[in-house]
N, C-alpha and C positions, 0 to 999 in steps of 0.2 A: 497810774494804771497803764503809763506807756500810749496814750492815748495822742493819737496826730491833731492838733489843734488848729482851724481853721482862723482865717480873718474874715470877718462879717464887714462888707463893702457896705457904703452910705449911698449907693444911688442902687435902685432897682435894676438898670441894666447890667452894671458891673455884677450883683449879684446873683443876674440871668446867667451872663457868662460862665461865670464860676460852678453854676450847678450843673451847665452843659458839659463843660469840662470835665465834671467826677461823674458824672454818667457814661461819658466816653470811655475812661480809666476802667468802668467798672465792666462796659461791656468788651475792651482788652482783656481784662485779665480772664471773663468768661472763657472769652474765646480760647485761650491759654489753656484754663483748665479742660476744657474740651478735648483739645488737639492731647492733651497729655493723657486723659484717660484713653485714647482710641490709642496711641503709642503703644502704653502698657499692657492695655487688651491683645494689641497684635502680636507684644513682647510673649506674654502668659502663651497665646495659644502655640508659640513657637515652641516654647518650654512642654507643654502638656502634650505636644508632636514628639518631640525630643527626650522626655522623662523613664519610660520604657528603655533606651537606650543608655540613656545616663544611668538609671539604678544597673543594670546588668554590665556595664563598665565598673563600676563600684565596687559592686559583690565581687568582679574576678581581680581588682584591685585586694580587694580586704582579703580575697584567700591567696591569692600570692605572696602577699605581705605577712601573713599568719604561716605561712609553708616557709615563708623565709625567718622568720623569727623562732623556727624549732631546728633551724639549722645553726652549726656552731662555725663562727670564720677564724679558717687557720692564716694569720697574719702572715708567717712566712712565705706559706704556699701562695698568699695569697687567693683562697678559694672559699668556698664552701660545702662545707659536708655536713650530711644526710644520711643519718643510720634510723631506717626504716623495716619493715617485715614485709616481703615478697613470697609469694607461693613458690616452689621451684619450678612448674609448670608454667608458670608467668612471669618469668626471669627473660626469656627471647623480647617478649611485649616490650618490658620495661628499657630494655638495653634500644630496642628498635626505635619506642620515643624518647629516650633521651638522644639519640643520632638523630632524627627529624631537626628535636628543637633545637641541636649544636649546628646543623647544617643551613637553617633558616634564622640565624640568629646576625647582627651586624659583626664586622671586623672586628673582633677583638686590640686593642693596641698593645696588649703586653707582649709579649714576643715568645711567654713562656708558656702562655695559655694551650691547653692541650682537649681543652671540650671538654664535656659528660664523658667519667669514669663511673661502670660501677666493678667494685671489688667485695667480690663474697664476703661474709665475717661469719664464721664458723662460734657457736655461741651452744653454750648448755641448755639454753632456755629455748621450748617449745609454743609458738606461735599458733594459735588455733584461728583458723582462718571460716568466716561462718558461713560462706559463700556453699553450700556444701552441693553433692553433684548427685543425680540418680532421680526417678519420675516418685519416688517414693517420698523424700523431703524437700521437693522442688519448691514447692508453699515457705518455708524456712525463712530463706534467703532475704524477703519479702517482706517480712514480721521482723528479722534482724534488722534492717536498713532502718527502717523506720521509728530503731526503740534508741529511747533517749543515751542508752550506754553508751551505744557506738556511734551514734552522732554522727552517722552515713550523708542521712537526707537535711540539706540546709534545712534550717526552720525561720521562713519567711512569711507578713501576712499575706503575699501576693499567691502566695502557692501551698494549697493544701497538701497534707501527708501523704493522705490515699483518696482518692474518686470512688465514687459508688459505684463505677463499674469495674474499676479493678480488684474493689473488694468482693466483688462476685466471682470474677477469676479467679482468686486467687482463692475461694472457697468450692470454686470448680476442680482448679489442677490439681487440690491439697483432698481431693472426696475421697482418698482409699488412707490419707494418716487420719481426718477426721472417726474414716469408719474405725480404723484399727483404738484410736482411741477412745470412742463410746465403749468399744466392747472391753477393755482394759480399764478402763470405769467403772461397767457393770458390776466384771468381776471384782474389783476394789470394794464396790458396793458390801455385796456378800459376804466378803469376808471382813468387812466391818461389820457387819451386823453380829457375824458369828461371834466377832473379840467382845466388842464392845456395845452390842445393843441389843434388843431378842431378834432370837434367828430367826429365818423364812422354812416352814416345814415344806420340803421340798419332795421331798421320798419316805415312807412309809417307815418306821422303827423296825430295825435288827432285834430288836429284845420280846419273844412270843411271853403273852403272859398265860395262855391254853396249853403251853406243854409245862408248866410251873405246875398248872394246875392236877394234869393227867400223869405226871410222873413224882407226885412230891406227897408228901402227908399233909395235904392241905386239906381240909376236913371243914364240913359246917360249924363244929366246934371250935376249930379252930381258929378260922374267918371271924368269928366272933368276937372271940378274945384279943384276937390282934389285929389294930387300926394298920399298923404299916408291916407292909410284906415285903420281904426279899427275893431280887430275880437272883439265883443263882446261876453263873454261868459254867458251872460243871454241870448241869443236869443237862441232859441231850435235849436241843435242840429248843432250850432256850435263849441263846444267843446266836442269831445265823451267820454271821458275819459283820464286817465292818462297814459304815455307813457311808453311804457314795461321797458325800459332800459333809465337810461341820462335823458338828457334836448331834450325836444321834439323840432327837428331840425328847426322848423321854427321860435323858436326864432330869432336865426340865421339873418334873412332877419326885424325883427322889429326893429325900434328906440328907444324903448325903454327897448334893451334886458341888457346894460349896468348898469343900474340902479335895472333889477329885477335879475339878475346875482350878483350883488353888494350886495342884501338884502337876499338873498336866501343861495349863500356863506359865507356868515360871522354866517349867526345865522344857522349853517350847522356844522361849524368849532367848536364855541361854542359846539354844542352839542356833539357830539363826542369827544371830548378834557374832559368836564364835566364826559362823562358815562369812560373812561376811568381812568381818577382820581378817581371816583369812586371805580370803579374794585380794581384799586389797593389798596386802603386804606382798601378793604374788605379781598384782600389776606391775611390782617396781622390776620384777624381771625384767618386760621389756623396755624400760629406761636403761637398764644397766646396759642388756646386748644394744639396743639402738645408741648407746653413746659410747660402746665402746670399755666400760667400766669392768672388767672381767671380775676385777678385785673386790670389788660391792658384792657381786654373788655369794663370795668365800666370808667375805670378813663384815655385810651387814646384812645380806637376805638370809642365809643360812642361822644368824645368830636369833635375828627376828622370830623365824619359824621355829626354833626350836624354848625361846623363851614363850612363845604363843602355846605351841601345843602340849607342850612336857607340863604346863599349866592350867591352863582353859583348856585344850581341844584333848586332857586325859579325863579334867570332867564330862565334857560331851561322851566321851567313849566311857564313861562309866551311868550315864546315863543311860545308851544302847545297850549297855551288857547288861542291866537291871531289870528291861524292858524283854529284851530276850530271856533270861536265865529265867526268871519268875512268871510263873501265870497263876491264875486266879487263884489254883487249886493251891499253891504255896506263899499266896503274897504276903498272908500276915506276917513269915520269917522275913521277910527282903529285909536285908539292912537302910540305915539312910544314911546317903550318898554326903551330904551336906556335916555327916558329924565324921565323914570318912576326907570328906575335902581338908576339913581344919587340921584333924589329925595328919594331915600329911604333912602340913606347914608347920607343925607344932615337933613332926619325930617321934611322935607316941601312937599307939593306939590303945585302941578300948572295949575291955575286955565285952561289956555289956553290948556291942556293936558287932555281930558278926563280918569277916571279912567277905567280900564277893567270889573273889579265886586264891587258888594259894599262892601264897608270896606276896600279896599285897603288899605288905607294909615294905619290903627291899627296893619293890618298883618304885614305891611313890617316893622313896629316899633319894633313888639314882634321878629321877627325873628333876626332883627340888634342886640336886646339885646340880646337874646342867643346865636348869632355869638362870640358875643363880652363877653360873663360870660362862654363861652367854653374855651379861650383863659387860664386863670387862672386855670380852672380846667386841662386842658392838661398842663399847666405847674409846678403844685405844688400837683398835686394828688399822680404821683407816688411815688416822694421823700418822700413825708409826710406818706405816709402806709409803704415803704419800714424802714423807720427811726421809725415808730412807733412799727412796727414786729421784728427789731431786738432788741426793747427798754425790748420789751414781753420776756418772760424765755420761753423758749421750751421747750417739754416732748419729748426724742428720745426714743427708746425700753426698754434701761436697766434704767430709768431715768431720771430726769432733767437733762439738759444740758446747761455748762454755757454758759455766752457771747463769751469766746474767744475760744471755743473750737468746734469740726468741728462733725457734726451728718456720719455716715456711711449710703452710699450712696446704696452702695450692700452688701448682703451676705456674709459673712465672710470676709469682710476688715474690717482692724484695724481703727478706728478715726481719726488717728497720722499718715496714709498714706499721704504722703507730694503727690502724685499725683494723688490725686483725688480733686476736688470742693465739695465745701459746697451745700446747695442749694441756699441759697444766693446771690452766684454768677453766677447760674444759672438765677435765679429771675430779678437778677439788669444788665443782659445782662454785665456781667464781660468779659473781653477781653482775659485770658485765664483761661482755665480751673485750675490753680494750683493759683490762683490769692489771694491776699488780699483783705479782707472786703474793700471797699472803703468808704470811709466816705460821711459822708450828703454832703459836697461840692462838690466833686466830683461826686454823683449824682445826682442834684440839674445842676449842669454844661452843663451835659449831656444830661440830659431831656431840660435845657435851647434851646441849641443848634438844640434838634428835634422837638422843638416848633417851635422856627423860623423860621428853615428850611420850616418846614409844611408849614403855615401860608403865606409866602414870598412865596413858591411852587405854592402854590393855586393860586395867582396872575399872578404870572410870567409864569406859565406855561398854564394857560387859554392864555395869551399875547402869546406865543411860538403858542399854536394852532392857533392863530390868522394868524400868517404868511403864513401859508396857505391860508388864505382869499389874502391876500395881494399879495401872488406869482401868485394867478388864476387871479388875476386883472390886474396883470404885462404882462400875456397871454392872457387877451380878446381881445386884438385890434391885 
């Protein structure tokens, strides 16, 4: 057991001595361990002086180290770069600390060393920056920084996200987007109820049932024999008008509110779905003028808009012309609109289906054709101008410029700047900015891909707005 074994002395005083002796040892090593816990204690309290100091040398350790590990080192140059996203408003800022720390930094020994450059890099890709400016989304900023996405605000336990008092600030300076958004709530309210839930009778019904009475042959006899009556709205001054807000509440109580609920919400959905799709295929305008892309307008916005509405937005217009042309006093003639859509994709029409105007069936002919002669030009326009532009010799400043060699973008950069883009790859929406020409296949692929997408879009996403029809039907009973 590792055990130190003594010798047991034959005279009593020898064995005095001995015990004196390990008593001595034992109050040595006390004293020992004394002097070394008062060491240690003084050591600790140096450390718990000093910790505060040392974690905050650490952190700016770990993020320099992290800032430098997303930087790439060019061996030859010698350097490292940094392709990062700057506002151009905060382009002075940046350029001003990078000269700080090149001017505060020790003697370089390479003799080639030239400091902090920065060099614009001109790139297709749009950087949304969340910092956003104005007393209206000042609160924004705030709730940005702090959300796990962007990973602004270190997350340490020494340091909480937000303080109780800034969250009051910050529900201070934000009081006119909170107000604007209750009320944009409210109204969201409302008209959920109206899709999807029972309405809020808010205003009094447009439908008299005392002039039904005073102008119709409605008779004691008659009342009698007949549990359900009809408002007609050819009799004066049974229908007064159209209902401030919603579906005027006395549907509600008719037999036949399922069926005009059914017809009213669907070619509702349609329409809104339609102007939407819309909108957005027009956003791509300003991408085109903002990047310069003249050719996108001709040979992918125009082909878009006209496969969209020669399609969907001649339904939408045939649903306003039905809703015009027909009123109450005619509706039972109205044709339907749905046995006149398919017919158009089919080339036939049918006899049993009146048409809405004359010429129908020519229009809906010419329109399916150039639904369908868009389809090719959205998919073989851009490749074909891009493949034919770069087939063209270019004139840059000092010169012709050949095929494989790269035009200067700005001001005094070199050609041979390996991090900047051609325009080329600006043009042909390249993936990064320091990118290879991509060949005809691969943009040929590409366009492939945003054709069909489109195309299948336009279907599938009319169908999507549809589910709304489908969910408010799921809630009328």
């Amino acid at each position: 057991f590792h055990c130190h074994v003594y010798p047991f002395p034959e005279s009593e005083a020898s064995r005095a001595d001995t015990m004196n002796g390990l008593h001595g040892q034992i109050q040595d090593l006390n004293v020992v361990l004394e002097e070394t816990e008062q060491y240690l204690a003084q050591v600790l309290d140096k450390v718990v002086a000093a910790l505060p100091t040392w974690r905050v040398q650490v952190q700016k350790m770990k993020a320099i180290y992290l800032v430098l590990n997303q930087c790439s080192f060019d061996v030859t140059e010698k350097c490292l770069i940094a392709e990062v996203w700057c506002p151009v408003r905060d382009l002075s800022q940046v350029q001003e600390a990078l000269r700080q720390g090149s001017v505060g930094r020790l003697v370089s020994p390479c003799p080639r060393d030239r400091g902090c450059l920065v060099s614009p890099c001109p790139c297709a890709w749009v950087a949304w920056c969340p910092h956003a400016k104005g007393w209206l989304v000042s609160p924004c900023p705030g709730l940005l920084d702090v959300s796990m996405s962007y990973s602004v605000v270190p997350l340490s336990s020494s340091q909480g996200l937000l303080g109780g008092a800034q969250i009051w600030q910050m529900f201070f300076e934000g009081r006119y987007l909170l107000l604007l958004m209750g009320a944009f709530s409210i109204y969201t309210g409302f008209i959920y109820n109206e899709c999807f839930s029972k309405a809020t009778v808010i205003f009094p019904s447009a439908w008299s049932v005392a002039a039904m009475a005073n102008h119709s042959s409605w008779s004691s006899a008659y009342l009698a024999t007949h549990p359900s009556l009809t408002l007609d709205p050819n009799v004066t001054g049974v229908f007064q008008g159209p209902y401030p807000f919603g579906i005027d509440p006395i549907w509600s109580l008719a037999t036949n509110h399922l069926n005009f609920l059914n017809s009213f919400k669907m070619k509702m959905s349609v329409v809104l779905g339609i102007v939407h799709m819309g909108f957005g295929v027009l956003l791509g305008v300003f991408n085109h003028v903002h990047f310069q892309q003249r050719h996108r307008l001709v040979l992918e916005f125009l082909p878009e808009m006209v496969f969209l509405l020669a399609l969907f937005g001649y339904l939408v217009f045939l649903i306003f012309y039905k809703w015009i042309k027909f009123s109450a006093a005619d509706s039972r003639l109205a044709p339907s609109i749905l046995i006149h859509f398919i017919d158009m994709f089919l080339f036939t029409s049918n006899a049993g289906n009146l048409p809405l105007y004359r010429g129908q069936v020519p229009v809906q002919t010419v329109l399916v054709v150039l639904a369908l002669a868009s389809v090719p030009v959205l998919l073989l326009g851009t490749p074909l101008y891009l493949c034919c532009r770069r087939r063209a010799p270019r004139t840059g400043h000092h010169g012709p410029v050949a095929a494989g060699e790269q035009e200067p973008l700005l001001e005094g950069q070199e050609a041979g700047n390996s991090v900047n883009a051609t325009k080329e790859d600006v043009e042909s929406g390249g993936h990064s900015p320091d990118a290879e020409q991509p060949d005809f296949a691969e943009i040929f692929m590409h366009q492939a891909i945003h054709t069909i997408e489109y195309c299948l879009g336009c279907v599938s996403n009319t169908a999507s707005y549809l589910r709304l029809w489908a969910l408010s039907l799921a809630h009328a009973r």
